[in-house]
C-alpha positions as CSV (number, residue, x, y, z in Angstrom):
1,X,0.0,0.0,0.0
2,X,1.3,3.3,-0.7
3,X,1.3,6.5,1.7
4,X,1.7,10.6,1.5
5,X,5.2,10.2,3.1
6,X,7.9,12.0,1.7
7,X,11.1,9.4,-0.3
8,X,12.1,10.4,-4.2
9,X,10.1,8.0,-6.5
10,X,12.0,4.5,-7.3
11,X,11.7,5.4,-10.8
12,X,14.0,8.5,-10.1
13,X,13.9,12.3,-10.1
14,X,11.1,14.2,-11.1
15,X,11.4,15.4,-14.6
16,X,8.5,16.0,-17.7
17,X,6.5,12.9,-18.6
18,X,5.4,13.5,-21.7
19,X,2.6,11.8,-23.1
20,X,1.9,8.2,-21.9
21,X,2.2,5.4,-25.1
22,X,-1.0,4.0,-22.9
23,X,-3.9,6.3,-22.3
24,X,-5.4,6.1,-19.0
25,X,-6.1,9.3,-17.1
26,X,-10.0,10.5,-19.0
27,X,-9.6,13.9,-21.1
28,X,-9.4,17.3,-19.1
29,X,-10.9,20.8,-20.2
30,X,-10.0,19.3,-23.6
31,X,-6.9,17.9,-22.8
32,X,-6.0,14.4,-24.2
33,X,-8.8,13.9,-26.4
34,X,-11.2,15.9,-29.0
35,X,-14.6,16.3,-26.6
36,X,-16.7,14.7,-29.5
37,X,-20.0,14.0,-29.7
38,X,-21.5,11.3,-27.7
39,X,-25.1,10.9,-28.5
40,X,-24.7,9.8,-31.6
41,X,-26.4,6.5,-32.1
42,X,-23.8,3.7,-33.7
43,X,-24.1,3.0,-37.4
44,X,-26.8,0.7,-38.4
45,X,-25.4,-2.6,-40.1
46,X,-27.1,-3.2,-43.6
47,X,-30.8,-5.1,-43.1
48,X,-30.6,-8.0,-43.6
49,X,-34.3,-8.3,-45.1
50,X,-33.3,-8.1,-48.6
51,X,-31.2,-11.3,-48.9
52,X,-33.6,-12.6,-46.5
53,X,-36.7,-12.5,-48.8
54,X,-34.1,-13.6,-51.6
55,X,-33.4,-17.0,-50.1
56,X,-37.2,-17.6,-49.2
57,X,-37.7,-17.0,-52.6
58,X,-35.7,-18.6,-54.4
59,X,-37.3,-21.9,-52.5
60,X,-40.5,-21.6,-54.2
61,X,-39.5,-22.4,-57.9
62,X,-37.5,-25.9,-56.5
63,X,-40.7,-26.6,-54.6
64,X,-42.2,-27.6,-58.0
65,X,-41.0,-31.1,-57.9
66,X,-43.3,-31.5,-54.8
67,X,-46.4,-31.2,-57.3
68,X,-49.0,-34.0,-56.3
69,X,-47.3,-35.1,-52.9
70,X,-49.3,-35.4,-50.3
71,X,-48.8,-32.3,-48.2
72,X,-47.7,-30.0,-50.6
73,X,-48.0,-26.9,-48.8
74,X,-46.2,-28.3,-45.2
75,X,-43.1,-29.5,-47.3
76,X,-43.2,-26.3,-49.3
77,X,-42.9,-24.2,-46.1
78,X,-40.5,-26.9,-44.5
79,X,-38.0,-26.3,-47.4
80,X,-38.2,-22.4,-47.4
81,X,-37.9,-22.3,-43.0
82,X,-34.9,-24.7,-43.9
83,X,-33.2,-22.6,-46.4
84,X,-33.6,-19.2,-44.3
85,X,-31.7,-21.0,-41.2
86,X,-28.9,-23.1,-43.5
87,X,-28.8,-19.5,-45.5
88,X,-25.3,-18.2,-45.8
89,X,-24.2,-15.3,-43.2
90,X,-23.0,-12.1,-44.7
91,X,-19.3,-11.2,-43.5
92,X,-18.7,-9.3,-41.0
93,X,-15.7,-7.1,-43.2
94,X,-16.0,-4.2,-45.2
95,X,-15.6,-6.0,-48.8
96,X,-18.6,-5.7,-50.8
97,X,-19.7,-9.4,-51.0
98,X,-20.6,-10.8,-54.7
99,X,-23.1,-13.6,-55.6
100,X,-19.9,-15.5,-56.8
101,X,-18.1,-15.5,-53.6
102,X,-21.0,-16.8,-51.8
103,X,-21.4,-19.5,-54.7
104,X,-19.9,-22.7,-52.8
105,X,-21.4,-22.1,-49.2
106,X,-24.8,-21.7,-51.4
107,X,-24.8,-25.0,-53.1
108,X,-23.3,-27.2,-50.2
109,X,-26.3,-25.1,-47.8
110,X,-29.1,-25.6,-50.8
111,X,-27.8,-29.5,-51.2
112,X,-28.0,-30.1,-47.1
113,X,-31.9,-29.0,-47.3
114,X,-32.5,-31.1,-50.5
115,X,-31.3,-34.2,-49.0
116,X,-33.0,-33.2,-45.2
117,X,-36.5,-33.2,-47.0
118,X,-35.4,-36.1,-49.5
119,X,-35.3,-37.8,-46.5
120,X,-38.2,-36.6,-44.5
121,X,-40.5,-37.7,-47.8
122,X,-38.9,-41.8,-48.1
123,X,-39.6,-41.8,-44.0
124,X,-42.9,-40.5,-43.8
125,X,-44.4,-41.5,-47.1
126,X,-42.5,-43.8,-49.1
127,X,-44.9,-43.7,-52.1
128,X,-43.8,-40.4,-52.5
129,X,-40.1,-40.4,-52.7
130,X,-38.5,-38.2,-54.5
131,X,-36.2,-39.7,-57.5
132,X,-32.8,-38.5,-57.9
133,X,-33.9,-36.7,-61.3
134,X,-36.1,-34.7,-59.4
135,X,-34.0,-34.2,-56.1
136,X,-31.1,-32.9,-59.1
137,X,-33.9,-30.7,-60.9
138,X,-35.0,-28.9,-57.4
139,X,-31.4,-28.2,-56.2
140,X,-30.8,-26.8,-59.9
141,X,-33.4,-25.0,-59.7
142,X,-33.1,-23.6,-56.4
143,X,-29.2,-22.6,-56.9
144,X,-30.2,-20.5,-59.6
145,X,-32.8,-18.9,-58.5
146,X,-31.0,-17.9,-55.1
147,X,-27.4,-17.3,-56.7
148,X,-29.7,-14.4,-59.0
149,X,-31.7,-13.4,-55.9
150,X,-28.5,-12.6,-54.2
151,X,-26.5,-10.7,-57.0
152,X,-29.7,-8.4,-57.5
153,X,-29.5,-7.5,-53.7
154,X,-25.4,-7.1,-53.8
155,X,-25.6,-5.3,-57.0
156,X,-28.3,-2.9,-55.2
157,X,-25.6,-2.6,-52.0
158,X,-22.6,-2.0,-54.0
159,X,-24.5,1.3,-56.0
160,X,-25.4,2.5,-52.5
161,X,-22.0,2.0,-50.9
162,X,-20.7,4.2,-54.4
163,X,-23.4,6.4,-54.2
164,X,-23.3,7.1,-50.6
165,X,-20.1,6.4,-49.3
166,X,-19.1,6.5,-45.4
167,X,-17.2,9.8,-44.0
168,X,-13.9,8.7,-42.5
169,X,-11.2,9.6,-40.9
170,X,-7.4,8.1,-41.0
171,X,-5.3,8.1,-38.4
172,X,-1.7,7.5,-38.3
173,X,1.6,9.2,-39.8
174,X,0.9,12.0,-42.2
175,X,2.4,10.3,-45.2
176,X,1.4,7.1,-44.7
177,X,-1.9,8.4,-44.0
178,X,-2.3,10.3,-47.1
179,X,-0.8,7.1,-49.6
180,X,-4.1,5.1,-47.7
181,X,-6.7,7.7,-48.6
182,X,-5.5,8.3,-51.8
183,X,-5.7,4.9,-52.8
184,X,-9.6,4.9,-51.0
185,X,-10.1,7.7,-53.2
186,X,-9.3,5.7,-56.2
187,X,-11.3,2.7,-55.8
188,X,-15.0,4.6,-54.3
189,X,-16.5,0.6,-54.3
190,X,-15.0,0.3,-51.2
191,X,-17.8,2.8,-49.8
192,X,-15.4,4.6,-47.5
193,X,-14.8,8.4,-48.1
194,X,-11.5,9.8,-46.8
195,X,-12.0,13.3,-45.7
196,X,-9.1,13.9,-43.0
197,X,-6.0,13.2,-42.0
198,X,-5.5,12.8,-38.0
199,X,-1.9,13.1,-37.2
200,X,0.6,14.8,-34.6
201,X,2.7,16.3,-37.6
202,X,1.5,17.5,-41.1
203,X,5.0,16.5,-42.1
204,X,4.8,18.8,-45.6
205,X,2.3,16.3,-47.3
206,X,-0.5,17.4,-49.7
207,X,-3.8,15.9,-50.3
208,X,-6.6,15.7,-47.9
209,X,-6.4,18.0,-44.3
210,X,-4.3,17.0,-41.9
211,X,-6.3,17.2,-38.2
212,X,-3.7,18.1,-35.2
213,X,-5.7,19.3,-32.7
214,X,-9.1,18.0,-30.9
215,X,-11.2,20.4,-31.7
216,X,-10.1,20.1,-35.7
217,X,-11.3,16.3,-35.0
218,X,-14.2,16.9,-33.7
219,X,-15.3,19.6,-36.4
220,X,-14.5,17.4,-38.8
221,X,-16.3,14.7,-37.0
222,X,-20.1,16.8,-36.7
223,X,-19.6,18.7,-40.0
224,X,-18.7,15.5,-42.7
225,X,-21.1,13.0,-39.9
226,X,-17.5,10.9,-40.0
227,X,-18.8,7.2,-39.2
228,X,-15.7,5.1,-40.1
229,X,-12.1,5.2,-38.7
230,X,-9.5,4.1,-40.0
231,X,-5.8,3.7,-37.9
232,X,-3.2,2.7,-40.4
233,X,-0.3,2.0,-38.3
234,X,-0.7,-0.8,-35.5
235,X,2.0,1.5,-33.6
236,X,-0.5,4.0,-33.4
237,X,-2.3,2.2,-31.2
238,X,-1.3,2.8,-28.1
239,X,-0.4,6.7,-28.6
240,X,-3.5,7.5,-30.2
241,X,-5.6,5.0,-27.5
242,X,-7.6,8.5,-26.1
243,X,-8.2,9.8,-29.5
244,X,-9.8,6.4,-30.7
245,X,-11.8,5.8,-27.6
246,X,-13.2,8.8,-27.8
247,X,-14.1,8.2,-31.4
248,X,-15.6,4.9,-31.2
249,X,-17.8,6.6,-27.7
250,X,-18.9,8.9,-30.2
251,X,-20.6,6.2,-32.7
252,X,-17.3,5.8,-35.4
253,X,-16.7,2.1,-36.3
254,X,-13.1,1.7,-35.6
255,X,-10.5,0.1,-38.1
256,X,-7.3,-1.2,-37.7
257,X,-5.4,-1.0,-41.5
258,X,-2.1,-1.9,-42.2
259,X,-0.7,-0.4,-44.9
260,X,2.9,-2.2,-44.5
261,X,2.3,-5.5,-43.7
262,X,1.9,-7.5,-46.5
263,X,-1.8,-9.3,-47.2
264,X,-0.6,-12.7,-45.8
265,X,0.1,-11.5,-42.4
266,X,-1.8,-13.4,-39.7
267,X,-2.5,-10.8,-37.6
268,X,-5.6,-9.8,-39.7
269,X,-8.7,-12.2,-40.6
270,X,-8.0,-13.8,-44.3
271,X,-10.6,-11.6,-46.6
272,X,-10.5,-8.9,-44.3
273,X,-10.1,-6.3,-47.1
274,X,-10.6,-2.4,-47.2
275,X,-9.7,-1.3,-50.9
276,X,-7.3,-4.2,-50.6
277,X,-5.4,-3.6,-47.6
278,X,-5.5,-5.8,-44.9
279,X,-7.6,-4.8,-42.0
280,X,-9.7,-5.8,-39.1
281,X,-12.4,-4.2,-36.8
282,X,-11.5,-3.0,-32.9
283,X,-14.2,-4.2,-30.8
284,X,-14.2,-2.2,-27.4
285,X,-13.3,-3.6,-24.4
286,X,-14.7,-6.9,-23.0
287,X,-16.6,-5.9,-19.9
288,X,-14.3,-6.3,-16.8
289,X,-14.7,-9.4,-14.8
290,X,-16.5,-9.2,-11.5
291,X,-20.1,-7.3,-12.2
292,X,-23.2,-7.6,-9.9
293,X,-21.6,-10.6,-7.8
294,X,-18.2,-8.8,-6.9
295,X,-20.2,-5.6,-5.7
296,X,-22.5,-7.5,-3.9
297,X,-19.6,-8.9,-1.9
298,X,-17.9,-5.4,-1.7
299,X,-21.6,-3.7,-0.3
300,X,-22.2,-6.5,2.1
301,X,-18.6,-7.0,3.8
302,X,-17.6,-3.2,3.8
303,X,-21.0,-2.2,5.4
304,X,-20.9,-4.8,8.5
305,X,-17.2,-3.8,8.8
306,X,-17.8,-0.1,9.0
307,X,-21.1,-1.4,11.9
308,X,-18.2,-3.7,13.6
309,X,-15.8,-0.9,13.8
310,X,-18.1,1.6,14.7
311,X,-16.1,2.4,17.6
312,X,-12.8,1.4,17.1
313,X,-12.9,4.5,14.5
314,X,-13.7,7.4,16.2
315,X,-11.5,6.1,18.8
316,X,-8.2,6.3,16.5
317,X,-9.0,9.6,15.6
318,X,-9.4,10.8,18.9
319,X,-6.2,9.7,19.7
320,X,-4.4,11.0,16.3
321,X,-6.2,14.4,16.4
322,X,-4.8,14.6,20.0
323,X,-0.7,13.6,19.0
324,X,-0.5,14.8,15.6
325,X,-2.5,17.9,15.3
326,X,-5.7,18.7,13.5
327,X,-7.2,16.9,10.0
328,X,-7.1,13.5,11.0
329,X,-8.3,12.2,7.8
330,X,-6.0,12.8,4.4
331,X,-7.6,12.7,0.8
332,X,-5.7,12.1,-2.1
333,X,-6.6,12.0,-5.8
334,X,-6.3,8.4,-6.7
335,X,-6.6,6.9,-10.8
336,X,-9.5,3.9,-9.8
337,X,-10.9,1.6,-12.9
338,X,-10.8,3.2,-16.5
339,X,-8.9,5.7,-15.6
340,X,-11.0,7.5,-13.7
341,X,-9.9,9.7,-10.4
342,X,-11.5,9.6,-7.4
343,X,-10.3,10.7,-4.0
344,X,-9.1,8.2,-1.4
345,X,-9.6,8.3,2.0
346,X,-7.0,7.5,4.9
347,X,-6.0,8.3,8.8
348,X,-3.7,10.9,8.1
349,X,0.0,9.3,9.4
350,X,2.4,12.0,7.8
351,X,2.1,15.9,6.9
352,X,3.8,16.3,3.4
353,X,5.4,20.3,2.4
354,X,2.8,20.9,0.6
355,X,0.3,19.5,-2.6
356,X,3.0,18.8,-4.6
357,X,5.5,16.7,-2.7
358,X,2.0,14.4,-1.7
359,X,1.3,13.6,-5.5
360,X,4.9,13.2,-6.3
361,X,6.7,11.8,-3.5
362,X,7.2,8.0,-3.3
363,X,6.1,6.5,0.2
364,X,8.3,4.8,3.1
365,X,7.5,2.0,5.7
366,X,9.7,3.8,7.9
367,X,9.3,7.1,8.4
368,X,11.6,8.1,11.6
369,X,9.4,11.6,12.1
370,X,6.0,9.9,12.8
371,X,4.8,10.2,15.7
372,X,4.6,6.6,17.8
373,X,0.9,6.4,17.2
374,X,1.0,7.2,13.5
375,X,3.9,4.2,13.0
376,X,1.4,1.9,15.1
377,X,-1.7,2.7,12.3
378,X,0.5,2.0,9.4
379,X,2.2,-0.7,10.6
380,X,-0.9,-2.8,11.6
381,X,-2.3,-1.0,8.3
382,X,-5.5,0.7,10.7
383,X,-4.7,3.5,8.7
384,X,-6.3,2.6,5.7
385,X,-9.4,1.6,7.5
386,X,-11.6,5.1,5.9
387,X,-11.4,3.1,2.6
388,X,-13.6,0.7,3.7
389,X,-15.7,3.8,3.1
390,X,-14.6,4.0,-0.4
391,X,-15.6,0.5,-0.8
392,X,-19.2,0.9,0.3
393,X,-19.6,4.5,-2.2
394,X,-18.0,2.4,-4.8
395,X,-15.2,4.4,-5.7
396,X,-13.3,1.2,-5.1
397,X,-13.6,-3.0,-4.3
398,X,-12.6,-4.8,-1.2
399,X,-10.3,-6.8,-4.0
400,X,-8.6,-5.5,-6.7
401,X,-5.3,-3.5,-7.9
402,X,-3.6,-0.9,-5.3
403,X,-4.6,2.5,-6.5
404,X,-2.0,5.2,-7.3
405,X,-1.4,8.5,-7.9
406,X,-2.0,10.3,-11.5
407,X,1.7,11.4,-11.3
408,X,2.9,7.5,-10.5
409,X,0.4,6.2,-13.1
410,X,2.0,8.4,-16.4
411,X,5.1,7.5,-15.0
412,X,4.3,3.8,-14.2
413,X,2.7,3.3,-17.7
414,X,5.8,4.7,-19.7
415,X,8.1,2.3,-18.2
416,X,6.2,-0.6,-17.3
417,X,4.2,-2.6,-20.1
418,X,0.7,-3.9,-18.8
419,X,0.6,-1.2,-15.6
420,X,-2.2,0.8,-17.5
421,X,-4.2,-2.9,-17.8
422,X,-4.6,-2.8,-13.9
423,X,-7.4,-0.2,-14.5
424,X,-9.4,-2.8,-16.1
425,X,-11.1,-3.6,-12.8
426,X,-11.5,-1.2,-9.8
427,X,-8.9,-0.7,-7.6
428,X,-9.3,-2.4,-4.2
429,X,-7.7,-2.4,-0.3
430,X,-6.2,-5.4,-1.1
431,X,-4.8,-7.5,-3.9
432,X,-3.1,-10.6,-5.3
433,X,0.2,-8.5,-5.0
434,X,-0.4,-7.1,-1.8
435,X,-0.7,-11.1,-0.5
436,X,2.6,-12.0,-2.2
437,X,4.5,-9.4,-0.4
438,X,4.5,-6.9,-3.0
439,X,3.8,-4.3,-0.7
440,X,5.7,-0.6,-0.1
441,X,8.6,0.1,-1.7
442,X,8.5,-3.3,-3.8
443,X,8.6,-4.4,-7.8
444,X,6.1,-2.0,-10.1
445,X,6.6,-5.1,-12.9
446,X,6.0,-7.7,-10.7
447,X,3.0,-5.9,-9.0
448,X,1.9,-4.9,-12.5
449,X,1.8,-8.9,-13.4
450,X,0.1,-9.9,-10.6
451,X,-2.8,-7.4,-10.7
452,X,-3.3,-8.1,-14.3
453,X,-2.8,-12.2,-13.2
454,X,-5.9,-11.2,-10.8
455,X,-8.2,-9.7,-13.3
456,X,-7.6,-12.7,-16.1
457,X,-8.4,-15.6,-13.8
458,X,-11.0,-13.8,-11.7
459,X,-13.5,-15.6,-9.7
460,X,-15.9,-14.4,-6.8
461,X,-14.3,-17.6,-4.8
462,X,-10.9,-16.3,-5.6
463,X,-11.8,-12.6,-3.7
464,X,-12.9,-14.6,-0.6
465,X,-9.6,-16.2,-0.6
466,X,-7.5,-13.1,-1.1
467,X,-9.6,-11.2,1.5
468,X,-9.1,-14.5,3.9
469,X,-5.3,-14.5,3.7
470,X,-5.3,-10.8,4.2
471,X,-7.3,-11.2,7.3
472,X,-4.6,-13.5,8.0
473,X,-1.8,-11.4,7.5
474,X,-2.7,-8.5,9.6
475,X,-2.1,-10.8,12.2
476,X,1.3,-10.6,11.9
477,X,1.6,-7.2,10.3
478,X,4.7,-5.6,8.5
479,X,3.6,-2.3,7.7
480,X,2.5,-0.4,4.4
């Protein structure tokens, strides 16, 4: 657990930050990210209706063969419900789809229902069967009828996508940026519209507008109702993670494209195409583990413990507004899950020079200048006890990653890959690291790995055990 005590940071002297390659803290008065709009609904996929009434009815014409069975009209509508559920799936990419491409799956789906009622009719009524010249005839006939069906309603998508093509944006280096929108410029079947540039430095290039500052984006964004992105470096990932959050909150379908790697590269699906250059949608985030069951846990046990120690609180800061002075209770700005800040509470064990040295100064088990009862609260950990408070507002969980200061966090992030991933759950009193002795003026990596072992292999069981073992170790505390 960290404290407001006064020891340089282990990662050195204090000196600019820059930018962190992982965005974590939210966007400030328009710091960090364009403020775009978020009320935007997110674009509507294409109905599926049209290939839908397609596939039912290209059925009918096959269903000919059927004349004079006995239950015409069941078998009919058994062979049209069976075609609609076998019926090829659209892809999920951005290539315009062509009757041709869908050919195979077509046939093998239309040949799968054929034999399905084939059967149905020699079980049923064996009079009836249908001969293999007229189980060939219905397939044929179905097959053509549906690969026609289908090219009508992809003929009718691709004139819209030319017609009305999608706004979007590209992100990434100027150049590289520009030689991608060109080349969507020259092949409008695509249905994706260029009409900006997002990048830190025009770099001298001509062609479409170069974006460099959030409120260019988001200008761009309202006035040209942008709806796709495009990010055509993977290595602008994780410097432009603020910018393309904030994009994809607004209602923009996010793409990654790679203009470099060549087509084969297995990093993107196989037919994953944008104007020919490999590319594949980011999804958001998976929701964190944890949910209803983990705050359930965190309501129940912080609100008994904050009954239980009813008195036991009041009494320590009776004692610690009597030896160390007034303003028992220290708040701190804390970065809790996604990013966002919140202000933790603790029994106030050290008085730092001033704002400044509390958000930047690393913390010390041993602070020599404590008085004897603020060493007792930190090293039997009493002084984080106000958190249980936390806990019960849901600023933060009995379980979960340490929190730490914004200051720590750019640092932290910078230097150590997979910190900023800790913020995928809310931060809690205790942790996996905290109960493998990764506690003070310890590892960042290895506490870094262990929260982020936490959050992949939650389990409600597993918090029960963590908060067991910690109950364990205050037994024999060691300090924070």
């Amino acid at each position: 657990m960290t404290a407001e005590s006064t020891v340089p940071s282990p990662a050195g002297e204090s000196h600019g930050l820059g930018s962190s390659p992982v965005a974590v803290l939210p966007p400030r008065d328009g710091a960090g990210g364009p403020r775009l709009p978020s009320g935007r609904p997110a674009p509507r996929p294409g109905s599926p209706l049209p290939l839908l009434v397609a596939d039912a009815a290209a059925a009918l014409p096959g269903s000919v063969v059927l004349t004079g069975a006995p239950h015409q009209g069941v078998l009919t509508a058994l062979l049209v419900a069976a075609s609609l559920l076998l019926r090829p799936r659209p892809r999920p990419d951005r290539r315009p789809s062509g009757a041709l491409d869908e050919l195979p799956a077509l046939c093998g789906r239309i040949a799968v229902v054929w034999l399905v009622l084939a059967a149905l009719v020699a079980a049923y009524v064996p009079s009836y069967a249908l001969s293999a010249r007229a189980l060939v005839a219905g397939f044929l006939l179905h097959v053509v009828t549906g690969c026609a069906g289908r090219a009508v309603v992809h003929r009718r998508h691709r004139a819209a996508l030319l017609n009305r093509p999608r706004a979007a944006l590209v992100v990434g280096p100027a150049a590289t940026a520009q030689r991608v929108a060109s080349a969507l410029l020259r092949h409008p079947r695509c249905g994706v519209r260029p009409v900006g540039i997002v990048a830190d430095d025009p770099g001298g290039t001509t062609g479409l507008p170069v974006l460099s500052t959030g409120e260019e984006v988001r200008r761009a964004v309202v006035q040209n109702g942008v709806r796709d992105v495009l990010a055509v470096d993977p290595s602008v990932r994780p410097r432009q993670a603020a910018l393309l959050r904030s994009l994809a909150e607004s209602g923009c379908a996010v793409w990654e494209l790679d203009a470099e790697t060549p087509a084969h590269a297995p990093a993107y699906p196989a037919g994953d195409r944008i104007a020919a250059f490999p590319c594949r949608r980011l999804e958001p985030a998976p929701r964190p583990p944890g949910g209803a069951g983990k705050r359930a846990l965190d309501v129940a046990v912080s609100g008994v413990l904050l009954l239980l120690l009813s008195p036991l609180l009041p009494a320590c800061a009776a004692v610690l507004r009597v030896v160390g002075g007034p303003g028992v209770l220290f708040r701190q700005e804390r970065v809790g899950e996604g990013g966002r800040p919140f202000t933790l509470l603790k029994f106030r064990t050290h008085r730092p020079a001033d704002e400044h040295e509390s958000a930047t100064r690393w913390s010390v088990a041993d602070e020599r200048r404590m008085p004897w009862f603020c060493r007792f609260l930190r090293r039997t950990s009493l002084d984080e006890l106000p958190q249980l408070w936390n806990v019960f507002r849901g600023d933060m969980s009995l379980v979960g990653p340490r929190p730490e200061r914004p200051y720590f966090v750019a640092r932290f992030s910078q230097t150590y890959p997979g910190y900023a991933a800790r913020h995928r759950m809310p931060a809690g009193l205790t942790g996996l690291a905290q109960i493998n002795g990764l506690r003070g003026d310890t590892s960042i990596e290895d506490r870094a790995r262990f929260d982020n072992a936490y959050i992949d292999d939650w389990s409600l069981w597993r918090d029960v055990c963590i908060l067991l073992r910690t109950a364990a170790a205050l037994v024999r505390p060691t300090g924070s």
